[in-house]
C-alpha positions as CSV (number, residue, x, y, z in Angstrom):
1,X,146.9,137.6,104.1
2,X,145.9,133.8,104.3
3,X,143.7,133.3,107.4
4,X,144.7,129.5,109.1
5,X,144.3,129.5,112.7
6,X,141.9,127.1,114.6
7,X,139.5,128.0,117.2
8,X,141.6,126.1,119.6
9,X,144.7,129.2,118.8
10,X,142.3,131.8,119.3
11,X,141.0,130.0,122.4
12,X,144.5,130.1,123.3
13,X,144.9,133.7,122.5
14,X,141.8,135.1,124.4
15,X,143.2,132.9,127.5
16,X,146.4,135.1,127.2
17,X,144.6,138.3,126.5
18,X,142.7,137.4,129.8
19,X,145.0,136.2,132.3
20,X,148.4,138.0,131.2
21,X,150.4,135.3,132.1
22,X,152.4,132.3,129.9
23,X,152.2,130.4,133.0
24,X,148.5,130.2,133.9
25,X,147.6,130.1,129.8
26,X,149.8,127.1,129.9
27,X,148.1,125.0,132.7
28,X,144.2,126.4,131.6
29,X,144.1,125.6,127.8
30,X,146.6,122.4,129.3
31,X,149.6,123.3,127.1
32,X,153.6,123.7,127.7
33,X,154.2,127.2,128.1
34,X,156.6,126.6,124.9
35,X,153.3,125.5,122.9
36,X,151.3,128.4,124.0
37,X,154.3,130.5,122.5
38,X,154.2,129.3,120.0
39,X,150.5,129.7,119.0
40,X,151.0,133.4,119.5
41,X,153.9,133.1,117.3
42,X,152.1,131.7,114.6
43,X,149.0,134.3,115.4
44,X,151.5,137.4,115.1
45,X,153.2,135.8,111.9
46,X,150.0,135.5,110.0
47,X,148.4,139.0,111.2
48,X,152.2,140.3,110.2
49,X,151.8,142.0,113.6
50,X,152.5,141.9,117.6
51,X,149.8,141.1,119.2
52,X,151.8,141.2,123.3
53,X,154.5,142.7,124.5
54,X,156.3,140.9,126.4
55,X,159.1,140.3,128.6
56,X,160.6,137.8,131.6
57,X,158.5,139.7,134.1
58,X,155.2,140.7,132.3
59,X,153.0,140.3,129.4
60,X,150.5,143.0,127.9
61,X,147.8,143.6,124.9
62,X,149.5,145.9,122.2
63,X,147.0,148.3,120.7
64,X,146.8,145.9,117.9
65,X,146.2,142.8,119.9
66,X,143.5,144.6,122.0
67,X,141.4,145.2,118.6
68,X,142.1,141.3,117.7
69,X,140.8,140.5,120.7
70,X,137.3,142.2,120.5
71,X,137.0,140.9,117.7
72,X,138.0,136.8,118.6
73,X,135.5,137.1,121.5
74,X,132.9,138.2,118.5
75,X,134.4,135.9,116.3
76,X,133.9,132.9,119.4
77,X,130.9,133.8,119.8
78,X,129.2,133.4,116.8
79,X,130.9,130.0,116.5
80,X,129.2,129.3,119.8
81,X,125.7,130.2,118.1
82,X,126.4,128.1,115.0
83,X,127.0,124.9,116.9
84,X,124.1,125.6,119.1
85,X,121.6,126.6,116.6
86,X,123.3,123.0,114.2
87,X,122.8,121.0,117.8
88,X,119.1,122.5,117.8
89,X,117.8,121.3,114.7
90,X,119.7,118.1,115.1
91,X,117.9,117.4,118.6
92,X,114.4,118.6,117.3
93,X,114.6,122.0,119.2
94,X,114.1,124.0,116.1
95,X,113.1,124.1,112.7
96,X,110.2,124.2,109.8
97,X,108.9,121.3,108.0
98,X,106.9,122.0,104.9
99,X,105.0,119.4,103.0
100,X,103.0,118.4,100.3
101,X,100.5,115.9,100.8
102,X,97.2,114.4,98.7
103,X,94.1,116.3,100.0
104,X,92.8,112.5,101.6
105,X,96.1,112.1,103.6
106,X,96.4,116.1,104.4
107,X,92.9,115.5,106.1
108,X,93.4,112.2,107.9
109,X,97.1,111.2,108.8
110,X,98.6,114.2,108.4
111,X,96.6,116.8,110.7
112,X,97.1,113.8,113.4
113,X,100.9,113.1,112.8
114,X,102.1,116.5,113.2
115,X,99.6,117.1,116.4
116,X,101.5,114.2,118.1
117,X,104.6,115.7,116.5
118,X,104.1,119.5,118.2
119,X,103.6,118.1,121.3
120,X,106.8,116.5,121.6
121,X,108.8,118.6,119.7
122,X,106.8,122.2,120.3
123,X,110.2,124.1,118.6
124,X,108.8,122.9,114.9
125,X,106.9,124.7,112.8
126,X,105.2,122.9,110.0
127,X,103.3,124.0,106.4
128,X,101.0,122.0,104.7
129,X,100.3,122.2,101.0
130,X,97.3,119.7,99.8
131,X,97.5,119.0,96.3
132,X,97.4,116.4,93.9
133,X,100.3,114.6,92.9
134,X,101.2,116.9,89.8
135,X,101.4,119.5,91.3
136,X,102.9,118.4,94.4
137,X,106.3,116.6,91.9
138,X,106.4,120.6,91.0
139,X,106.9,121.9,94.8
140,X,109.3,119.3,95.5
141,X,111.4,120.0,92.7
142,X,111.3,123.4,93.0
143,X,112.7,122.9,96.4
144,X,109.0,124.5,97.6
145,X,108.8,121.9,100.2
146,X,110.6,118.9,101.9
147,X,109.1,116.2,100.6
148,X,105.6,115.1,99.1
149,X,102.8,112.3,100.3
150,X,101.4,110.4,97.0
151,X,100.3,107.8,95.7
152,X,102.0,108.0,92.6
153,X,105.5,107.3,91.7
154,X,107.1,110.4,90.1
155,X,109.3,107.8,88.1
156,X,111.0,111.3,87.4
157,X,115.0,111.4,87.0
158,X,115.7,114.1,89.7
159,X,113.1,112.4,92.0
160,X,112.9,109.9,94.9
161,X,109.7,107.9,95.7
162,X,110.0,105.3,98.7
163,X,106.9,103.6,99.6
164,X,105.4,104.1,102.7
165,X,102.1,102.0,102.9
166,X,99.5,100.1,101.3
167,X,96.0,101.9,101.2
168,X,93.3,98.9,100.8
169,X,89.6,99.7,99.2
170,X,86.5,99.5,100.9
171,X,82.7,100.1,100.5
172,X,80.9,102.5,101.9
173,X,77.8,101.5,102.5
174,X,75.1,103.2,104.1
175,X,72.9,102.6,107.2
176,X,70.1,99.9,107.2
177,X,71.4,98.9,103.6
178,X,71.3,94.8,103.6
179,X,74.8,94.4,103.1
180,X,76.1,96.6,106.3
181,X,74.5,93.7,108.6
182,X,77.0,90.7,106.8
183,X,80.1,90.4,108.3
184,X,83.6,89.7,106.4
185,X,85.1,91.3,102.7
186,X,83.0,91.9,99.9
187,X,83.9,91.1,96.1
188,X,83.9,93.7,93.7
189,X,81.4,91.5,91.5
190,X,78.9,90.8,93.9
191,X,79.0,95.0,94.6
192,X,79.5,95.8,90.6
193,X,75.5,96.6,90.2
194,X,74.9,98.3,92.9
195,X,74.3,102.2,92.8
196,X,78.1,103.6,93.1
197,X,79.0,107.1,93.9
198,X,82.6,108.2,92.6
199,X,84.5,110.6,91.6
200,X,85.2,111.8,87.6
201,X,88.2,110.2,85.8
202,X,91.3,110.8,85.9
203,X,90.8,110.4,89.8
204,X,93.0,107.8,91.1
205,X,90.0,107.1,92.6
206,X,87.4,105.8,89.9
207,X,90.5,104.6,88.1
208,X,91.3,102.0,90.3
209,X,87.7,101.0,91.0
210,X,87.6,101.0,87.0
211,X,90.5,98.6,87.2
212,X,89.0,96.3,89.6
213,X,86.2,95.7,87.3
214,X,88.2,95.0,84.4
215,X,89.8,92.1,85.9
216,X,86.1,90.7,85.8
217,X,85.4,92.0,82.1
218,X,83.1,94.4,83.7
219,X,82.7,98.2,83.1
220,X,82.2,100.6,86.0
221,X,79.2,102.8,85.4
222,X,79.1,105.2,88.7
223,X,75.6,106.6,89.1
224,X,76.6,109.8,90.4
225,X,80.3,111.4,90.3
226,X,81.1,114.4,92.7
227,X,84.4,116.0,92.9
228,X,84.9,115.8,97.0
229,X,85.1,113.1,99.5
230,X,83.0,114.9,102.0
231,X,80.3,114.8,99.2
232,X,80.6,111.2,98.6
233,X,80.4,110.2,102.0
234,X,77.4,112.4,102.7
235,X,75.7,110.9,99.6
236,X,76.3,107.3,101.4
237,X,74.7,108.6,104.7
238,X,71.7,109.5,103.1
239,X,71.1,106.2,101.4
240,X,72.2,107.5,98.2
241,X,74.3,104.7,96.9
242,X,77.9,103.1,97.6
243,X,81.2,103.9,97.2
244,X,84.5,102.5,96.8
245,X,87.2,104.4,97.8
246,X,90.7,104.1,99.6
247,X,90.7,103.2,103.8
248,X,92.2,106.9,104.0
249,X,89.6,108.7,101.7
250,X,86.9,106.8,103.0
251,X,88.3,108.8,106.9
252,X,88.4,111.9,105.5
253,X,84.9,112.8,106.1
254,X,83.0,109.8,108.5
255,X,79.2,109.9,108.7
256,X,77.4,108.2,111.5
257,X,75.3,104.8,110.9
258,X,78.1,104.7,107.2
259,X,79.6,101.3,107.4
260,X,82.8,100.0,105.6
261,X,83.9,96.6,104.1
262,X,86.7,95.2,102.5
263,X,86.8,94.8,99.0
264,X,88.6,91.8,97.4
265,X,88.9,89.6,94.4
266,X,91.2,91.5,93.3
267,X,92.7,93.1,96.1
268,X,93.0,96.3,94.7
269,X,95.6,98.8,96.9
270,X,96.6,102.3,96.4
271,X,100.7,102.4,97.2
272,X,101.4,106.0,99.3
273,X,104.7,106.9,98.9
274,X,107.6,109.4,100.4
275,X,108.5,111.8,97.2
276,X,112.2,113.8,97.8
277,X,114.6,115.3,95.7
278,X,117.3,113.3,94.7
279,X,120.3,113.2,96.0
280,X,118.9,116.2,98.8
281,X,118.8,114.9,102.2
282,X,116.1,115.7,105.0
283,X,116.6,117.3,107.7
284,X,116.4,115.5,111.1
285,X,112.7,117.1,111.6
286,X,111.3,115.7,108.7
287,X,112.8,112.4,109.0
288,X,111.6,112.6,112.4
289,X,107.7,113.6,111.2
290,X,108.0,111.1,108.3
291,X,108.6,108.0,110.5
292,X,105.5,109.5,112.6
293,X,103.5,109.7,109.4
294,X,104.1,106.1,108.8
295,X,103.1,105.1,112.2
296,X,99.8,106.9,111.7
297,X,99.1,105.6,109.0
298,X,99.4,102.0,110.0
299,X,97.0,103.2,112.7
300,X,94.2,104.5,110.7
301,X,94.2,102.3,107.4
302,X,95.3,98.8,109.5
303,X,95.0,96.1,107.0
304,X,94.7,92.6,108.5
305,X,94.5,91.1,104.9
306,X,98.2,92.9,104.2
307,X,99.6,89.7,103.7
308,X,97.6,88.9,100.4
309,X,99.5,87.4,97.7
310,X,97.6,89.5,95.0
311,X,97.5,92.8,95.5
312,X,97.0,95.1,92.4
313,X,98.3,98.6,92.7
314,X,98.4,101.4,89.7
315,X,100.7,104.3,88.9
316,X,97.9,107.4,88.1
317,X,97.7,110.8,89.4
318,X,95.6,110.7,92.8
319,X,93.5,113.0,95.1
């Protein structure tokens, strides 16, 4: 038996079973009383069954047609469900969003993207997996989650990267130190000998600060190198030294009294980027929370000087 109906011929059908009558099946489903017989027709020919019996004066369920019928109204049903749940996720009612996302972005633009999210669309759940690039190429290829936040290009074949924004450098420089009373950008020369706190290679980190240097045949020397942002920034409140990190990782962990400037000459800028499977769409949801994403971060890393002509950017693994 080849199933082809339509859920407009079992609509049809259930009219009938409910109303007993050619007549008022006709005018409800807004058919010629010919075209609703013939829908049974083609009904009974495909079951190989009779589904009424009928005559000029009255029409009834068969025993057969009475089980059909139980099980169209299931049938309808669960059709009914489908569309609803599809028309959920579609308008943001329901869903899950899981992404991967470098532990200076899951701890800045990410915790405040999806709080904005929630609140207008409380039906999505989200999961959050901060990792370093590697590692997060690996999730997204294994289908583990949606997409991934770098600042790397994957420059894999079965991946996507689209750029999302431009993540200047800064200085951190702590309190009552005689460069936080200037005003304006710094240059990496005139900050070269100072006493820097960074993190070990192969950070993203030291490698672009490393590369910022070079440009001025000069060799970064850090005094201290931790592992965590939270450290570094500390280390700056206390007088420590300075540091040159990324407008996001310099958020991830704010002291009091620390002050940032804008380093330039050369305007060194780590790219973030969108990292999907390709050829796999998103769902509405996290297309949704990645247009947020970008809006927060053009909040919390604004760069006035985002119209510089130069702007250096490198292709490493990041944190």
């Amino acid at each position: 038996m080849q199933i082809n109906w339509s859920l407009r011929e079992l609509d049809v059908f259930l009219a009938l079973a409910a109303t007993l009558s050619f007549r008022r099946t006709a005018a409800q489903v807004n058919l010629s009383q010919s075209a609703v017989s013939g829908v049974i027709t083609r009904l009974e020919e495909t079951l190989a069954v009779r589904l009424f019996d009928r005559t000029t004066r009255h029409v009834q369920l068969t025993a057969t047609g009475q089980v059909f019928a139980e099980q169209a109204l299931l049938l309808r049903a669960q059709t009914d469900e489908a569309v609803r749940a599809v028309r959920n996720v579609v308008e943001l009612q329901s869903g899950k969003v899981t992404l991967a996302a470098l532990p200076s972005l899951a701890a800045t633009v990410v915790p405040a993207a999806c709080a904005r999210f929630s609140a207008r669309h409380p039906g999505i759940r989200f999961r959050i997996v901060d990792t370093l690039s590697g590692p997060a190429f690996d999730l997204v290829r294994a289908g583990q989650v949606d997409f991934a936040l770098t600042a790397a290009n994957p420059a894999y074949a079965d991946l996507d990267y689209q750029p999302l924004a431009s993540d200047g450098f800064v200085l951190l420089i702590p309190p009552g130190h005689a460069l936080a009373q200037a005003n304006g950008p710094l240059r990496w020369i005139d900050v070269a000998a100072l006493t820097h706190i960074s993190m070990p290679l192969p950070a993203s980190v030291r490698q672009y600060a490393d590369a910022a240097l070079l440009e001025h045949r000069l060799r970064f020397v850090p005094t201290y190198e931790v592992e965590h942002l939270a450290t570094i920034t500390a280390m700056v409140a206390c007088g420590l030294g300075v540091a040159a990190l990324p407008e996001l990782a310099a958020a991830v962990a704010p002291q009091p009294g620390v002050v940032r400037r804008i380093l330039v000459d050369p305007d060194i800028s780590r790219p973030i980027g969108l990292v999907t499977r390709r050829y796999r769409s998103l769902s509405p949801a996290a297309t949704a929370l990645v247009d947020m994403l970008r809006e927060e971060m053009a909040r919390v890393a604004p760069r006035p000087w985002q119209a510089a002509q130069k702007t250096q950017t490198l292709n490493t693994p990041a944190r």
